[in-house]
Jmol script that loads the backbone (N, CA, C; Angstrom):
load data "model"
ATOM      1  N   UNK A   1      -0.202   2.399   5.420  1.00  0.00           N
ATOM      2  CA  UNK A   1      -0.938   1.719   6.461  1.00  0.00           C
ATOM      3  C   UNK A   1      -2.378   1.494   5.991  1.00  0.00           C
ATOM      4  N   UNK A   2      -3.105  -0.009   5.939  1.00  0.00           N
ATOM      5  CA  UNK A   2      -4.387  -0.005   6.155  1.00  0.00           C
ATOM      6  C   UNK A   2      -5.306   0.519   7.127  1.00  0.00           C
ATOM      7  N   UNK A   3      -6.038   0.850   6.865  1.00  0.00           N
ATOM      8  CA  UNK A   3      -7.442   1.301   7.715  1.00  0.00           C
ATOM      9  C   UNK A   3      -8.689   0.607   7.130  1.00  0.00           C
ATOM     10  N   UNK A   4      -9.187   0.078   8.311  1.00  0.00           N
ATOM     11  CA  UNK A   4     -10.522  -0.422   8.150  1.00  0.00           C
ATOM     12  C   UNK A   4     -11.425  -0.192   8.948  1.00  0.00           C
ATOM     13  N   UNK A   5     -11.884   0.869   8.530  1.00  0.00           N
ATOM     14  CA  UNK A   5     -13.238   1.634   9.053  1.00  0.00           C
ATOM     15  C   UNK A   5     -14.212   1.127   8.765  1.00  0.00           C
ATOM     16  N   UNK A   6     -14.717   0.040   7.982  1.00  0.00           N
ATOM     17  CA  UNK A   6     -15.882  -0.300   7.660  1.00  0.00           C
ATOM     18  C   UNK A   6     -15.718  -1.358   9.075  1.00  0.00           C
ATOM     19  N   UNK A   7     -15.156  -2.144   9.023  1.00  0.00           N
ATOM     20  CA  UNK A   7     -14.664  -3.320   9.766  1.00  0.00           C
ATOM     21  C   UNK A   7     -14.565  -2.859  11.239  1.00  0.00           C
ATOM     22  N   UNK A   8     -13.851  -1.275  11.802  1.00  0.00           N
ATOM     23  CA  UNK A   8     -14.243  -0.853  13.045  1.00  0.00           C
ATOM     24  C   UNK A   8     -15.653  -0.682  13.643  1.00  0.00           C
ATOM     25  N   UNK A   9     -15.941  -0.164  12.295  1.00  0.00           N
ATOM     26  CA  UNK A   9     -17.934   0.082  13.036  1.00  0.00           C
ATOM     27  C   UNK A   9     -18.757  -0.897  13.117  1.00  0.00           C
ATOM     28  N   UNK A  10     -18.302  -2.518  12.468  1.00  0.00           N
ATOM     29  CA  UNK A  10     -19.295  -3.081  12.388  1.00  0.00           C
ATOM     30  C   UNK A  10     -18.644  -4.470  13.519  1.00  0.00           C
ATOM     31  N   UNK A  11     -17.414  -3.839  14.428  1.00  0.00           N
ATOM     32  CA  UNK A  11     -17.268  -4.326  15.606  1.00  0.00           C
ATOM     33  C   UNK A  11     -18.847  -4.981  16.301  1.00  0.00           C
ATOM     34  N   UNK A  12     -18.505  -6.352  16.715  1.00  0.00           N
ATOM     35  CA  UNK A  12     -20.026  -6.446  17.856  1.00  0.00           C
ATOM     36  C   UNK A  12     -21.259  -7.204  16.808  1.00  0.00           C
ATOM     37  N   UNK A  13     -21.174  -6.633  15.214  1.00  0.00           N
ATOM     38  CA  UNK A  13     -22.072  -6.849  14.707  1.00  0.00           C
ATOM     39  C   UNK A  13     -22.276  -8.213  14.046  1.00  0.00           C
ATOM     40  N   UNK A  14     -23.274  -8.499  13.513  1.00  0.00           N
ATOM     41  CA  UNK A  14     -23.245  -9.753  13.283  1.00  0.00           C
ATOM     42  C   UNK A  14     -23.064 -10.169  11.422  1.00  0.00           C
ATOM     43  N   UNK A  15     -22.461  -8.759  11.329  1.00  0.00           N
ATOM     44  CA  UNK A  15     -21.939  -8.432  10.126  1.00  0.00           C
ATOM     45  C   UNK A  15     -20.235  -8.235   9.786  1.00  0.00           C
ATOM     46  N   UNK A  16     -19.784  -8.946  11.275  1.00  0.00           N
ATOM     47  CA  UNK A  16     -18.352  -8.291  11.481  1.00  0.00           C
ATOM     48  C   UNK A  16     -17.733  -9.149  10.740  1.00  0.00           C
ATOM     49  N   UNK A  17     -17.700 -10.264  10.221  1.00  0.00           N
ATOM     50  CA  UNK A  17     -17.067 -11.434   9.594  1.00  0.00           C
ATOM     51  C   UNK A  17     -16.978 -10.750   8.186  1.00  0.00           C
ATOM     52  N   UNK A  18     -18.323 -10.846   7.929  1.00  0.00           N
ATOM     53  CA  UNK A  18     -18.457 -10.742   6.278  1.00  0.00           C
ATOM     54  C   UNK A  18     -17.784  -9.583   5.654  1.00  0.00           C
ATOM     55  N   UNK A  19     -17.711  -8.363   6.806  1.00  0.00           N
ATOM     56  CA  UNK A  19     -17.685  -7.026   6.282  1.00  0.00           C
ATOM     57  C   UNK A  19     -15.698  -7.063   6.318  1.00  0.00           C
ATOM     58  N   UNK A  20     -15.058  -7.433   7.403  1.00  0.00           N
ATOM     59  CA  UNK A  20     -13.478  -7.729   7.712  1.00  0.00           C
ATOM     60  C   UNK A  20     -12.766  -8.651   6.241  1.00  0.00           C
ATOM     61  N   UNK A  21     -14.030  -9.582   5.814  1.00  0.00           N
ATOM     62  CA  UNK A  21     -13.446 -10.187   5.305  1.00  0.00           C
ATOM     63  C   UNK A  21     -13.540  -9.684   3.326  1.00  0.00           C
ATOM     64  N   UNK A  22     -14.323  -8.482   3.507  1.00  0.00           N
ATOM     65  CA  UNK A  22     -14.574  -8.239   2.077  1.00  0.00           C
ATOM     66  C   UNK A  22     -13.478  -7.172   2.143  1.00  0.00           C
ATOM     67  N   UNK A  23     -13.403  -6.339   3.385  1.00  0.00           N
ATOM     68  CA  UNK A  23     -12.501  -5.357   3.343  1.00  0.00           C
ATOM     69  C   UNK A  23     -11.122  -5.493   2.848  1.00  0.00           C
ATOM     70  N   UNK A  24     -10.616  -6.859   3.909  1.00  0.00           N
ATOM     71  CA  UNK A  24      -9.336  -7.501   3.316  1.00  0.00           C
ATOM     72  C   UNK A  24      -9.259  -7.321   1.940  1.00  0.00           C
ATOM     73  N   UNK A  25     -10.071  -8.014   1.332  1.00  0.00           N
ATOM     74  CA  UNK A  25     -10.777  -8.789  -0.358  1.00  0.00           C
ATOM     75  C   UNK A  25     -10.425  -7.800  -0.950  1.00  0.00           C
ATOM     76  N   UNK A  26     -10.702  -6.254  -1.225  1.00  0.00           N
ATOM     77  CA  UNK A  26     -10.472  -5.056  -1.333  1.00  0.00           C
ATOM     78  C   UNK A  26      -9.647  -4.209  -1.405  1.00  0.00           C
ATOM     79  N   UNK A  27      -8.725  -4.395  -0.129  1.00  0.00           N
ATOM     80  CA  UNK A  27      -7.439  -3.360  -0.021  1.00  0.00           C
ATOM     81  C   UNK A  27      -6.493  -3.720  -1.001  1.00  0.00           C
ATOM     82  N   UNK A  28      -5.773  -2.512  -1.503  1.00  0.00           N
ATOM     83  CA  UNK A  28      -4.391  -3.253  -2.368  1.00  0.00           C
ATOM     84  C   UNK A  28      -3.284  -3.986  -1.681  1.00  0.00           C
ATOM     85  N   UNK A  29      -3.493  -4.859  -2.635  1.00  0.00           N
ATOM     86  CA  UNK A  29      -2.644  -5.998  -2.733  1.00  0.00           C
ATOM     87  C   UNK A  29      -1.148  -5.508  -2.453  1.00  0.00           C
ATOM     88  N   UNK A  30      -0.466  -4.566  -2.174  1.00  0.00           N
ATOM     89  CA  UNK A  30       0.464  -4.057  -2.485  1.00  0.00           C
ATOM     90  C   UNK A  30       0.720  -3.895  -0.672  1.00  0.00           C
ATOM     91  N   UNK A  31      -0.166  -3.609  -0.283  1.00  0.00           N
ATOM     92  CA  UNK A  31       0.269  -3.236   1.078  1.00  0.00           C
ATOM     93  C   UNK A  31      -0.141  -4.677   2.175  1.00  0.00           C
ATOM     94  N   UNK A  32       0.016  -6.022   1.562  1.00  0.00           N
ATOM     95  CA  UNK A  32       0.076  -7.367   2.422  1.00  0.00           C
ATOM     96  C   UNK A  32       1.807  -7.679   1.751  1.00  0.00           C
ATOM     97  N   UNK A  33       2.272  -8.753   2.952  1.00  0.00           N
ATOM     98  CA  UNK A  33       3.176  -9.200   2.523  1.00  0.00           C
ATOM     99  C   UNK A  33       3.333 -10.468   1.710  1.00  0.00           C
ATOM    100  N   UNK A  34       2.393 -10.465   0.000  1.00  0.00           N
ATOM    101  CA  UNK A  34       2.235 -11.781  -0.639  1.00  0.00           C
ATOM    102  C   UNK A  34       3.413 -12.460  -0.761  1.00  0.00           C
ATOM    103  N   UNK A  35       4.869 -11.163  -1.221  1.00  0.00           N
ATOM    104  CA  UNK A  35       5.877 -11.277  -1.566  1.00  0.00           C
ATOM    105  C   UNK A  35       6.907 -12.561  -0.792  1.00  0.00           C
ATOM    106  N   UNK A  36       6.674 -12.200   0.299  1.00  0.00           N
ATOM    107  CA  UNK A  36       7.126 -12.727   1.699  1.00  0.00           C
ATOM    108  C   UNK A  36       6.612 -14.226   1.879  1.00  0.00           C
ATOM    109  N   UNK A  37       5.217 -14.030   1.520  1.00  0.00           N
ATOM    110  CA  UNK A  37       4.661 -15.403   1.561  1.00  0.00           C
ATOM    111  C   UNK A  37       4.576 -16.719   0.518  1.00  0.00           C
ATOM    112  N   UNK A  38       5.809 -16.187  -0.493  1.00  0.00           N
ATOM    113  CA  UNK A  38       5.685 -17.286  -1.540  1.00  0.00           C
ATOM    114  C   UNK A  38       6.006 -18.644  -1.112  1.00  0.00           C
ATOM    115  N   UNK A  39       5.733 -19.691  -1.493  1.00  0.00           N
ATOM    116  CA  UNK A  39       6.150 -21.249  -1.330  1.00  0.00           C
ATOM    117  C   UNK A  39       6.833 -21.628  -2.275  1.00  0.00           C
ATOM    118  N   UNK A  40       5.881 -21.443  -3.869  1.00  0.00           N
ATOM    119  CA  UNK A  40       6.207 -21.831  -4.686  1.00  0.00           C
ATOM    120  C   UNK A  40       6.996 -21.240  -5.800  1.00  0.00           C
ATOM    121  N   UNK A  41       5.993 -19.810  -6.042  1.00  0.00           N
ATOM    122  CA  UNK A  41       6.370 -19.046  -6.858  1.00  0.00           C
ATOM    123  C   UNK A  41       7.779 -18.460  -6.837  1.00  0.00           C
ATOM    124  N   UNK A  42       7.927 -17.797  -7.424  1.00  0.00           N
ATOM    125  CA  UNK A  42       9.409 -16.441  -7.597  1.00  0.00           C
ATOM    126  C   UNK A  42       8.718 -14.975  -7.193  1.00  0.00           C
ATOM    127  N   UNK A  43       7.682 -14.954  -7.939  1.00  0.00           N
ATOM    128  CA  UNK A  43       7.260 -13.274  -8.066  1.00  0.00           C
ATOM    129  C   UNK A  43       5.447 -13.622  -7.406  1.00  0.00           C
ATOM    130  N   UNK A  44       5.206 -12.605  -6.409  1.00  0.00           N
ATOM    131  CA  UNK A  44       3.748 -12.579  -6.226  1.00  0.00           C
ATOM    132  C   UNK A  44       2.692 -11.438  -7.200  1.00  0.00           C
ATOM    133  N   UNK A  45       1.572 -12.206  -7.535  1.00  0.00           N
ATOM    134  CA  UNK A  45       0.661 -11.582  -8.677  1.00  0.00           C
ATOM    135  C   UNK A  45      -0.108 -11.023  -7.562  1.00  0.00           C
ATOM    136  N   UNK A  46      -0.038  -9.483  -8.103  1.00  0.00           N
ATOM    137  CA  UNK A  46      -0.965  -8.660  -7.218  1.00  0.00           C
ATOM    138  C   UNK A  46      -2.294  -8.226  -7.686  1.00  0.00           C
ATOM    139  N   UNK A  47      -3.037  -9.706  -8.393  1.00  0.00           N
ATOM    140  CA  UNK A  47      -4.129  -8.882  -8.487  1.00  0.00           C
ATOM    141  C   UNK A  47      -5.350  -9.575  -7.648  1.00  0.00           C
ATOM    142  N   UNK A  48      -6.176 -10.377  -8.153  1.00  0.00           N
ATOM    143  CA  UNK A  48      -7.605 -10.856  -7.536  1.00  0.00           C
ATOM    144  C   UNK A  48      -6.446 -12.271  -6.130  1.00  0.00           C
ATOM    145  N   UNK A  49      -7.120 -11.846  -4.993  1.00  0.00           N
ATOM    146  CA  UNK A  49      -6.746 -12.848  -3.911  1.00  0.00           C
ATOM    147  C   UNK A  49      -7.975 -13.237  -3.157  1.00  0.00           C
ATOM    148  N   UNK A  50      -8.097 -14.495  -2.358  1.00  0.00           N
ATOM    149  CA  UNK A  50      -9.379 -14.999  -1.511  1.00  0.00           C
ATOM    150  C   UNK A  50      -8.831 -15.026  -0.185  1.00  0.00           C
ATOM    151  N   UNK A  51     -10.095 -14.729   0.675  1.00  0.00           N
ATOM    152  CA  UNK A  51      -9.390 -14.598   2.272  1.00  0.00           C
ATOM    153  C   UNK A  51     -10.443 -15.631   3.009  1.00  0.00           C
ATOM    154  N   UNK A  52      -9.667 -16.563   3.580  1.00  0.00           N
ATOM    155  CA  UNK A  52     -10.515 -17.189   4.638  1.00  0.00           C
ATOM    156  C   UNK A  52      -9.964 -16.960   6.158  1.00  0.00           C
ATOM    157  N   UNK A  53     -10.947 -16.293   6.822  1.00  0.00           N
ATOM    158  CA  UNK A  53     -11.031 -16.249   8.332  1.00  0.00           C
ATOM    159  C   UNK A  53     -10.824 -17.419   9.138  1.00  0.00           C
ATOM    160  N   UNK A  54      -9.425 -17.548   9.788  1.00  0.00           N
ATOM    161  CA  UNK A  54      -9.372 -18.934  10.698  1.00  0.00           C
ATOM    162  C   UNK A  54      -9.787 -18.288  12.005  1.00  0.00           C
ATOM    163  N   UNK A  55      -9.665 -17.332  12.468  1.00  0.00           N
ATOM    164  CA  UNK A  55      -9.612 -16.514  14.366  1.00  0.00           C
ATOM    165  C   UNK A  55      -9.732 -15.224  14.397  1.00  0.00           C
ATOM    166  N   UNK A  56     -10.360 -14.869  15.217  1.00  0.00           N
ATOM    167  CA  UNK A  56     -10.811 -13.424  15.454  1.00  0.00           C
ATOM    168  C   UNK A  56     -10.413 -13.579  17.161  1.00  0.00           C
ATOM    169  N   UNK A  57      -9.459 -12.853  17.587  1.00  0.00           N
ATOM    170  CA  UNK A  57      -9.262 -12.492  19.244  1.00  0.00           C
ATOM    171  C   UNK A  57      -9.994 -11.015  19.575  1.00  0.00           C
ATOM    172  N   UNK A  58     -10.554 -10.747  20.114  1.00  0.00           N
ATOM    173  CA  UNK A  58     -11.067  -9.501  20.775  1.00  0.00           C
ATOM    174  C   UNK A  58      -9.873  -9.338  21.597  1.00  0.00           C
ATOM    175  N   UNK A  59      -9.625  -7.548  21.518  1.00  0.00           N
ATOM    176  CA  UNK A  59      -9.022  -6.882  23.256  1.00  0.00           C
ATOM    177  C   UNK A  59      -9.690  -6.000  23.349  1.00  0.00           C
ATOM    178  N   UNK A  60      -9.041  -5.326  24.309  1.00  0.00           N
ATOM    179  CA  UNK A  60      -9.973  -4.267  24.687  1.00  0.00           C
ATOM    180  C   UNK A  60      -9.435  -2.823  23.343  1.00  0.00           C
ATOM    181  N   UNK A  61      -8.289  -2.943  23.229  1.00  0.00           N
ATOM    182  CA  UNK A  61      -8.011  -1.456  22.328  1.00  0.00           C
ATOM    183  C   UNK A  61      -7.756  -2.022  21.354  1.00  0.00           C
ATOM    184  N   UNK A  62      -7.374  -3.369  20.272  1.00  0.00           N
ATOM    185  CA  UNK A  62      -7.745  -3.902  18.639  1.00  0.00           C
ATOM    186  C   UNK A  62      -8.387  -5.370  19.256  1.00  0.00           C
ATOM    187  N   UNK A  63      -8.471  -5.728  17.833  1.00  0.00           N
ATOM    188  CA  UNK A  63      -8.529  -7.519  17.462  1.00  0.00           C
ATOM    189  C   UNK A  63      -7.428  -7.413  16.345  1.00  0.00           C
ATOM    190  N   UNK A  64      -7.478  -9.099  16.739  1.00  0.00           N
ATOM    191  CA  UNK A  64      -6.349  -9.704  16.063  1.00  0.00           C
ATOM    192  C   UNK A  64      -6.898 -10.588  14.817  1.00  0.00           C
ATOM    193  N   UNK A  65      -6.794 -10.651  13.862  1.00  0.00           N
ATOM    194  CA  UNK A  65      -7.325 -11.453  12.696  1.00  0.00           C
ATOM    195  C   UNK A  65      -6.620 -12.342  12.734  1.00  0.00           C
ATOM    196  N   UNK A  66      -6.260 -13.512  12.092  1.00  0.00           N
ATOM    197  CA  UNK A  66      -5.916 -14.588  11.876  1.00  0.00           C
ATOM    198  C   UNK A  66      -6.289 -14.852  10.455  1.00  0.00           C
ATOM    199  N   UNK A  67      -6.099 -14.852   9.452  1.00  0.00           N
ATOM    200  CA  UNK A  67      -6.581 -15.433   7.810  1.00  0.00           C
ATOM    201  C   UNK A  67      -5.738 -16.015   7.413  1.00  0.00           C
ATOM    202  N   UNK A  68      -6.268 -16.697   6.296  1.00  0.00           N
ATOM    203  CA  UNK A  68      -5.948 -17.799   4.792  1.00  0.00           C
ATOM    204  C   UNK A  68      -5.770 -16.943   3.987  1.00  0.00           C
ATOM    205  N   UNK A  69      -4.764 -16.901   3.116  1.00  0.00           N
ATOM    206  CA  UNK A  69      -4.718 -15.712   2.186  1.00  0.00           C
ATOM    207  C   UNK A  69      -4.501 -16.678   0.506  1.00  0.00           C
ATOM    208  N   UNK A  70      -5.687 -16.803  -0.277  1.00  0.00           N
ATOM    209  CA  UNK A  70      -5.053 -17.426  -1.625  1.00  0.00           C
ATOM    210  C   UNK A  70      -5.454 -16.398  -2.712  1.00  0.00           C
ATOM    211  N   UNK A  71      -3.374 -16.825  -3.457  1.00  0.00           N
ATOM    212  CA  UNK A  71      -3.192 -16.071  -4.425  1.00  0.00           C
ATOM    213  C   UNK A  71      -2.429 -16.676  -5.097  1.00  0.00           C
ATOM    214  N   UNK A  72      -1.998 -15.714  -6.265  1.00  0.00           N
ATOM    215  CA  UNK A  72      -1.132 -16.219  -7.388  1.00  0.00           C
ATOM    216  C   UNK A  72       0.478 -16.028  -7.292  1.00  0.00           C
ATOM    217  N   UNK A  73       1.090 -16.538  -8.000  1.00  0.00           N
ATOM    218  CA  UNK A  73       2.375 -16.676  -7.493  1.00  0.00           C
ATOM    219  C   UNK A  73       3.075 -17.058  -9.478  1.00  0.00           C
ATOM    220  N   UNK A  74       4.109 -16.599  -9.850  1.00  0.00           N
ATOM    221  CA  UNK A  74       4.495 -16.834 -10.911  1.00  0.00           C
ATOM    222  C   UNK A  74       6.189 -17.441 -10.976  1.00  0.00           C
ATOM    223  N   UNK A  75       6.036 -18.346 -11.567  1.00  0.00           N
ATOM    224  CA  UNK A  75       7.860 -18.998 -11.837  1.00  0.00           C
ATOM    225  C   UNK A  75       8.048 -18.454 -13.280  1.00  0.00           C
ATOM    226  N   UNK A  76       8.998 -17.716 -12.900  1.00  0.00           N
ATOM    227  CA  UNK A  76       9.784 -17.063 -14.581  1.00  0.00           C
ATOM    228  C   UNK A  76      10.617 -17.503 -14.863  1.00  0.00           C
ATOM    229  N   UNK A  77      10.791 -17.660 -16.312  1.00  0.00           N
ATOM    230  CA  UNK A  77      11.726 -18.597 -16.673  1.00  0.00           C
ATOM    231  C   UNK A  77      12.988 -17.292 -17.017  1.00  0.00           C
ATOM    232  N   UNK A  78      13.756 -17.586 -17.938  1.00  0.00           N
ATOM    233  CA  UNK A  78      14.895 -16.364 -18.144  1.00  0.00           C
ATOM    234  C   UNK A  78      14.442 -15.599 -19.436  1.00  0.00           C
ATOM    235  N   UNK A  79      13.167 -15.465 -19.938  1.00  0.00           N
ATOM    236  CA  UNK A  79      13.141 -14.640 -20.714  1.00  0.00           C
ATOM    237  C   UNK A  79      13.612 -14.133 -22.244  1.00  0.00           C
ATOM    238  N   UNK A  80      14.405 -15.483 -22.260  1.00  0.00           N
ATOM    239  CA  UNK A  80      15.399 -15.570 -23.661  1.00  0.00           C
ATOM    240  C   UNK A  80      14.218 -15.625 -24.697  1.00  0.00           C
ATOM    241  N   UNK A  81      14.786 -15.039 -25.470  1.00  0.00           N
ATOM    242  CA  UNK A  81      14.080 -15.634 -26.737  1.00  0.00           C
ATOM    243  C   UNK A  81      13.657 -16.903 -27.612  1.00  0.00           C
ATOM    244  N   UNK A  82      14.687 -17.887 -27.067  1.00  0.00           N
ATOM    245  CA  UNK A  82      14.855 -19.296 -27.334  1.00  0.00           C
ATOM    246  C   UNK A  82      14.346 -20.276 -26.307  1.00  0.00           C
ATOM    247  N   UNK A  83      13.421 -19.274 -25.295  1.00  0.00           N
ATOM    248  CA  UNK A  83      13.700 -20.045 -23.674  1.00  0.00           C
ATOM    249  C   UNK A  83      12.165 -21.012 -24.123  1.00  0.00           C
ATOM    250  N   UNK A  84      12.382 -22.216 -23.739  1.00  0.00           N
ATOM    251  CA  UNK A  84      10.979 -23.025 -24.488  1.00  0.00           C
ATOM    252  C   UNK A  84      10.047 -22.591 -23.084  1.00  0.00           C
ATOM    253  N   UNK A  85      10.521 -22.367 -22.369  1.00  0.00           N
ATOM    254  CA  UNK A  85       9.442 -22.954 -21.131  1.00  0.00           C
ATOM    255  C   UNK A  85       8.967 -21.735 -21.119  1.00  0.00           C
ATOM    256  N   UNK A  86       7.296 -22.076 -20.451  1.00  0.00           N
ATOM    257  CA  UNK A  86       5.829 -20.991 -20.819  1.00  0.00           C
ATOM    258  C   UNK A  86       5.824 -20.266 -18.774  1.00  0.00           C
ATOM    259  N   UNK A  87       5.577 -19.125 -18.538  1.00  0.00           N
ATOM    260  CA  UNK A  87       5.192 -18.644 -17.700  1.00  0.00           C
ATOM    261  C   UNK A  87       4.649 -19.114 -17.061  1.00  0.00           C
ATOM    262  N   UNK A  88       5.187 -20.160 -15.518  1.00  0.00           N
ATOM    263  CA  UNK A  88       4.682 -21.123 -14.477  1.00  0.00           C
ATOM    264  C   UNK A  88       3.589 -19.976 -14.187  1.00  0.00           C
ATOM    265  N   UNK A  89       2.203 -19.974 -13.754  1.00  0.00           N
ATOM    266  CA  UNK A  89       1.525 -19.769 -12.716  1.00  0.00           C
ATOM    267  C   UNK A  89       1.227 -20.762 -11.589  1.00  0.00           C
ATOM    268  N   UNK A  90       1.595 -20.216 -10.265  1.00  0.00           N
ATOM    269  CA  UNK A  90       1.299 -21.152  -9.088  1.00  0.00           C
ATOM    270  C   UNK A  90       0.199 -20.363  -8.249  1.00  0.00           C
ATOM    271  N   UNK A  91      -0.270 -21.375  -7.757  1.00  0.00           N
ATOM    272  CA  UNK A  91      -1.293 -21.420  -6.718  1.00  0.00           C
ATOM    273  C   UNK A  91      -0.853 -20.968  -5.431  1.00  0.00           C
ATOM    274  N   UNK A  92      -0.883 -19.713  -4.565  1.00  0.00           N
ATOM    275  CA  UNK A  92      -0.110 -19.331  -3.186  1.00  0.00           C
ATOM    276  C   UNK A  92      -1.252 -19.297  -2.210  1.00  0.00           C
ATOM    277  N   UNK A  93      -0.684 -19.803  -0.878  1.00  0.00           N
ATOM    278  CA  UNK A  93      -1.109 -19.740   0.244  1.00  0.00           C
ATOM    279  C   UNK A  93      -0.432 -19.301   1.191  1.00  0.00           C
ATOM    280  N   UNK A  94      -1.080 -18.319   2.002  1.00  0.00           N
ATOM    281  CA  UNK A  94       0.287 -17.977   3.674  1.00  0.00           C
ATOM    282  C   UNK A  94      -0.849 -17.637   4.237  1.00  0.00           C
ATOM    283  N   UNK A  95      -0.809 -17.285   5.853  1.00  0.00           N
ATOM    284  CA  UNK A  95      -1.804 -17.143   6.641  1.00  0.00           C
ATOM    285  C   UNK A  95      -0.946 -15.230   7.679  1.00  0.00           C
ATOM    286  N   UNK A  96      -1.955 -14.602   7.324  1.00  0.00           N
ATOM    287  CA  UNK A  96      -1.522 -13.370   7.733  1.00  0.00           C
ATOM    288  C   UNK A  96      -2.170 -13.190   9.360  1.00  0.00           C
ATOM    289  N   UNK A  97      -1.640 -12.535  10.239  1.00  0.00           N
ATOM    290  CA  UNK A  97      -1.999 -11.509  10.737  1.00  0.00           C
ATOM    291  C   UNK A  97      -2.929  -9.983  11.123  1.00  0.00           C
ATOM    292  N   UNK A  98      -4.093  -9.598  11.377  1.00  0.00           N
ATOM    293  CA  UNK A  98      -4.050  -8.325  10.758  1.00  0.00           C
ATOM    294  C   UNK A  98      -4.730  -8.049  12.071  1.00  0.00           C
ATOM    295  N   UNK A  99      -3.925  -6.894  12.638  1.00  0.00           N
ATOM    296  CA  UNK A  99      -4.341  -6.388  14.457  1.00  0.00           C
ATOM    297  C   UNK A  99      -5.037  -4.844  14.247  1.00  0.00           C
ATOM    298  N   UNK A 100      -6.155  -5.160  14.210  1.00  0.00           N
ATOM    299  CA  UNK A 100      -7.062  -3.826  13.799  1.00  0.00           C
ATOM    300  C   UNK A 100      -7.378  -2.560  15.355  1.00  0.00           C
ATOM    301  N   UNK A 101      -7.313  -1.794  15.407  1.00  0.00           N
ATOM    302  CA  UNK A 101      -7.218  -0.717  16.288  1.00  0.00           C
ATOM    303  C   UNK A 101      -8.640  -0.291  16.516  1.00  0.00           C
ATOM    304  N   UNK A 102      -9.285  -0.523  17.439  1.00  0.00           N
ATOM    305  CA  UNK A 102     -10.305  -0.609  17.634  1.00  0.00           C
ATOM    306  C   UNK A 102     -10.926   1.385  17.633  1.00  0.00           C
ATOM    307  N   UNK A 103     -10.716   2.145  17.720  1.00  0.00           N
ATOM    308  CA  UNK A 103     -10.573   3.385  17.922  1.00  0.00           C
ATOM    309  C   UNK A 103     -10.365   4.048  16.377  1.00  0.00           C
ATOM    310  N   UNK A 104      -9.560   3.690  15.610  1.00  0.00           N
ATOM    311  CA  UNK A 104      -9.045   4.579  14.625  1.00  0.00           C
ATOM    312  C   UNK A 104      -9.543   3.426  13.455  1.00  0.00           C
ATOM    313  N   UNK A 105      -9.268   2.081  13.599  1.00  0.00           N
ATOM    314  CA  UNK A 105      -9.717   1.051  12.168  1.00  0.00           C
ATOM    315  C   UNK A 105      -8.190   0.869  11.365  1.00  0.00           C
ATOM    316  N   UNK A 106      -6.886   1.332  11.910  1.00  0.00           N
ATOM    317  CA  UNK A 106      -5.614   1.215  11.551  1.00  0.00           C
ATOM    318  C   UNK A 106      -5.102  -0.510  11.635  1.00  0.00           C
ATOM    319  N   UNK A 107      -4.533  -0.597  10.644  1.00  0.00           N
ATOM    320  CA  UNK A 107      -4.271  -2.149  10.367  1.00  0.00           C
ATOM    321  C   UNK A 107      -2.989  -2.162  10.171  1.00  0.00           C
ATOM    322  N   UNK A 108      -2.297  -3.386  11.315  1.00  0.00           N
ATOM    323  CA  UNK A 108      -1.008  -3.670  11.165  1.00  0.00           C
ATOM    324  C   UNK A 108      -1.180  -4.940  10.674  1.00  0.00           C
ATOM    325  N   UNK A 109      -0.571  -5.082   9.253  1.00  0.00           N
ATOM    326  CA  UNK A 109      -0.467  -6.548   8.771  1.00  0.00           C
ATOM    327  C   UNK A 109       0.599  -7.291   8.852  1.00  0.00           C
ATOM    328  N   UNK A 110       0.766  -8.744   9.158  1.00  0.00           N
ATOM    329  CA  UNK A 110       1.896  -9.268   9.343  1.00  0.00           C
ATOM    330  C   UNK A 110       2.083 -11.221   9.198  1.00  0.00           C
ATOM    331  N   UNK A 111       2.873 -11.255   8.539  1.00  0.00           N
ATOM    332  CA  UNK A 111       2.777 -12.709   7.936  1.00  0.00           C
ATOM    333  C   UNK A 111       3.094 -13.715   9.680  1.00  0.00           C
ATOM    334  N   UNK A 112       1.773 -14.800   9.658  1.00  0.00           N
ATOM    335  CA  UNK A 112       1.705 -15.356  10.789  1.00  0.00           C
ATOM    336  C   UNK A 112       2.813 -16.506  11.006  1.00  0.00           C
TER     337      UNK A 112
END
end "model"
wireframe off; spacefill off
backbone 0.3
color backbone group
């Protein structure tokens, strides 16, 4: 489970964008669903990703994020030894979810 404690305290602030959105930027890659979100690719690359903020909902006990999530995405070919074709890298996009717990900073992520 994510936690974003930086992102709980700076609830209200006028730092809440920048700070949600570096946090995302940050967490491992391992615990979003890139996998889930391929278009193009076969396999999702878990390393450097960009997050753009479309919606922020306030409640009273989380918020709800809304993001742009871009990343890498790879088409493999079969690996033969004879196989001519070079390691596709693709360009990935999906738009996540992320319902932060206003109390604890616990993050449920979920492909939108």
């Amino acid at each position: 489970m994510l936690i974003f404690s930086k992102t709980r305290q700076a609830i209200g602030d006028s730092s809440f964008e920048d700070t949600l959105k570096k946090e995302i930027e940050q967490c491992d890659a391992r615990f979003l669903p890139l996998q889930q979100g391929l278009s193009a690719g076969g396999y999702a690359i878990h390393d450097a990703f960009q997050v753009m903020l479309i919606s922020v909902t306030e409640f009273t006990n989380c918020i709800i994020i809304k993001a742009g999530i871009f990343y890498h995405g790879v088409v493999a070919g079969c690996s033969c030894a004879d196989d001519p074709s070079p390691t596709d890298i693709t360009t990935e996009y999906c738009e996540m979810l992320f319902e932060v717990d206003r109390a604890t900073g616990e993050t449920i992520v979920a492909l939108a």
